[in-house]
SETORKOL-862202 format. One record per residue (C-alpha): residue in one letter; x, y, z. Coordinates in pm, whole numbers, padded with zeros to 5 digits, always signed. Layout:
// residues N
aXYZ...
//
This chain:
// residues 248
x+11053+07565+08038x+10910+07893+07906x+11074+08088+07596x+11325+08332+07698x+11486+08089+07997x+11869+08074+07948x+11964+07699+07948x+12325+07700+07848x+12605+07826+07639x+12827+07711+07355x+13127+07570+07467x+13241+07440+07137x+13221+07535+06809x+13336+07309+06481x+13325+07278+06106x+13427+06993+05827x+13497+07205+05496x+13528+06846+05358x+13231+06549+05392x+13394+06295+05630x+13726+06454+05686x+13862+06584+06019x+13717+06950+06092x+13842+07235+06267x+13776+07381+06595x+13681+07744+06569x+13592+08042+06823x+13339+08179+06544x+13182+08089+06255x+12849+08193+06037x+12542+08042+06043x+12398+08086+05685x+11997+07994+05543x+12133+07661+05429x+12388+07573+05708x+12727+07706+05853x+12971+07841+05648x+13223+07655+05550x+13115+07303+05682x+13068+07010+05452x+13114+07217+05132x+13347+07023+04996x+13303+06571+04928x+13506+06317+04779x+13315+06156+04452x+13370+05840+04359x+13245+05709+04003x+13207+05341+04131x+12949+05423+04413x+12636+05316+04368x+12355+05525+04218x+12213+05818+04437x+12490+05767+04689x+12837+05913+04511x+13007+06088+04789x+13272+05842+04978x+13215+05865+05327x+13452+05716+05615x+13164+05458+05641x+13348+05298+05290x+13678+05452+05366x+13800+05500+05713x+14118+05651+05628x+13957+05950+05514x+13955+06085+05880x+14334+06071+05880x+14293+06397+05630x+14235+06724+05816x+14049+07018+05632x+14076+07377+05750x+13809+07701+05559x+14146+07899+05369x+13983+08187+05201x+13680+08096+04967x+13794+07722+04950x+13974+07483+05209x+14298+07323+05255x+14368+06947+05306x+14665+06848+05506x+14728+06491+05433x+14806+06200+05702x+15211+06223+05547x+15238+06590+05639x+15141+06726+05282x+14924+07011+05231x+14712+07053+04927x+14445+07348+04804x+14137+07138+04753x+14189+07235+04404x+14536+07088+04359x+14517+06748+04091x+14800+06645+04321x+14540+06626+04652x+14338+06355+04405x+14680+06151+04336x+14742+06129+04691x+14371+06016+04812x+14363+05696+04511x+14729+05649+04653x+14546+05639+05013x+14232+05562+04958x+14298+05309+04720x+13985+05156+04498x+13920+05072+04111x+13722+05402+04024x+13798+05778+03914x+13796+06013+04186x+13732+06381+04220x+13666+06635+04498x+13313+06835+04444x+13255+07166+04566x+12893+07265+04671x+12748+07457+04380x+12516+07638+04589x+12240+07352+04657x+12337+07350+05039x+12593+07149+05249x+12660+06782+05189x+12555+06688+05507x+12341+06359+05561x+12013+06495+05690x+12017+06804+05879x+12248+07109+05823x+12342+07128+06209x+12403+06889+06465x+12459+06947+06867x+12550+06740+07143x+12599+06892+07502x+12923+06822+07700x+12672+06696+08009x+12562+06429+07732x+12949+06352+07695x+12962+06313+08052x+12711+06057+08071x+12815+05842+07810x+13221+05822+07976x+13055+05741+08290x+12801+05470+08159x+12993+05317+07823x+13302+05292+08172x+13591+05477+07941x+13631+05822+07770x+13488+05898+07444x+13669+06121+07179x+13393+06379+07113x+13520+06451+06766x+13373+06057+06645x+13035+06247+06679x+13109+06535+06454x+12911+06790+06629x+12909+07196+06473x+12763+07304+06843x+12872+07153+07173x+12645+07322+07444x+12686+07351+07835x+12343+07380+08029x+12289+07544+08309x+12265+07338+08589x+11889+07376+08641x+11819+07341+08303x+12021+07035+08279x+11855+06888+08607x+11490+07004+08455x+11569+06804+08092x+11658+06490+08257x+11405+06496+08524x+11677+06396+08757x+11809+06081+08548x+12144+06054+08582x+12147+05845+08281x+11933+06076+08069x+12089+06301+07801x+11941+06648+07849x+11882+06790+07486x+11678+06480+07421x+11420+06653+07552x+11408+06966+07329x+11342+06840+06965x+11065+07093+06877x+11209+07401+07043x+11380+07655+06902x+11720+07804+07044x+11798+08209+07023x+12200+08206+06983x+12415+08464+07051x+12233+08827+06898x+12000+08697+06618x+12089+08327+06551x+11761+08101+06572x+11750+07732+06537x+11506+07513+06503x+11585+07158+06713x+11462+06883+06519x+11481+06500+06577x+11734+06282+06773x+12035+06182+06559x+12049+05805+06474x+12449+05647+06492x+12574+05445+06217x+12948+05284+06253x+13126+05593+06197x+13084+05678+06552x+13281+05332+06639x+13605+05464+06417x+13890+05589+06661x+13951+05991+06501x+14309+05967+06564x+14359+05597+06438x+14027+05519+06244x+14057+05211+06407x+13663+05050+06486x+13515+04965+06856x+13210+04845+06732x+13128+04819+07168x+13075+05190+07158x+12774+05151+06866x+12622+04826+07100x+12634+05088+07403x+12418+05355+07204x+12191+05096+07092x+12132+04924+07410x+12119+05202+07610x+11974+05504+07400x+11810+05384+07093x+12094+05404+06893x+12109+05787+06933x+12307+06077+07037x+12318+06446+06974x+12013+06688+06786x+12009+06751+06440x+11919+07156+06406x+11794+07384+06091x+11804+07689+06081x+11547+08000+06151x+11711+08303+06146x+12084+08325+06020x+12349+08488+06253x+12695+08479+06340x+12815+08271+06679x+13070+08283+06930x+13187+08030+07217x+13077+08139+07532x+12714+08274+07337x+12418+08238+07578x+12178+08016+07444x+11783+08105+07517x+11484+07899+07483x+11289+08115+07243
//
């Protein structure tokens, strides 16, 4: 498809202020040089993890998806699975995560000190709610979106859907874009870069963080192990649902 062709628009937007925790569904948010604002700025530290990897994930500790973070002015606020609510600063947020979380090692909750998001790989991720589709249909039962943690959920067109799948039912459309780059909204530019590889987080339930490790065996018999686009950015910009997104 040449540059300029309209292929869809965002029909989602979300960010995680804390590594691992539930995020927050947003009409708007900033896309910075480094990532959007506000997502993954915050992670939870342990001093027993092993060397190069300190950040807890809900790979070690499932519960953590039971805590819900929110952007609340320059920082973010952590409601807790009791009903508490907690500044991310607050000592008493750390009391209730060993009480929670429990393990043998000091814990503390690091704030990005300007290096860029704590995300695994990419800064972005997208999925597109045609991919969604297909995987409900084929894995034969719905699929909470929110296990895949996506900033962007996109809606194509249906011609640009049809033209990305060449017709496979069973195809996910923005497979076929890494490479391209997306105009967003006014200004927004991002670069699409490789397909995103699953690991067992995907398999945790995000109301229960109870595992179905059938959904992971699904992915990896059926797409590689692989779902969604991992994104960088080009050219900052703010973004909106309902943007038009371009091929550019």
């Amino acid at each position: 498809m040449p540059d300029g062709t309209a292929i869809a628009h965002i029909a989602e937007l979300w960010r995680y202020p804390v590594k691992s925790m539930r995020g927050e569904q947003v009409d708007s948010l900033e896309v910075l040089a480094d990532g959007i604002a506000g997502d993954r700025r915050y992670a939870l530290v342990s001093s027993g993890a092993p060397v190069g990897k300190p950040r807890l994930t809900s790979r070690e500790r499932a519960a953590m998806l039971l805590y819900s973070a929110h952007v609340s002015g320059n920082g973010a606020e952590i409601r807790t699975p009791g009903g508490f609510t907690f500044n991310a600063d607050d000592p008493a947020l750390l009391t209730n995560l060993e009480q929670n979380l429990p393990q043998q090692n000091r814990m503390t909750l690091q704030q990005d000190p300007g290096t860029g998001p704590y995300t695994d790989v990419r800064p972005i991720s997208l999925v597109s709610t045609q991919t969604l589709a297909v995987l409900n249909r084929t894995f034969g039962k719905s699929v909470d979106p929110r296990r895949f943690r996506s900033n962007l959920v996109l809606t194509f067109t249906v011609d640009a859907s049809h033209e990305l799948t060449r017709g496979n039912a069973e195809s996910f459309p923005e497979d076929a874009l890494p490479g391209r780059t997306l105009r967003i909204g006014g200004t927004c530019r991002l670069r699409l870069l490789e397909r995103i590889p699953r690991c067992r987080v995907v398999t945790l339930d995000p109301e229960t963080s109870e595992p179905d490790p059938t959904l992971m065996k699904h992915l990896d018999r059926h797409h590689e192990g692989r779902l969604g686009i991992y994104a960088a950015v080009v050219t900052p910009g703010p973004l909106r649902v309902g943007d038009p997104v371009l091929l550019a």
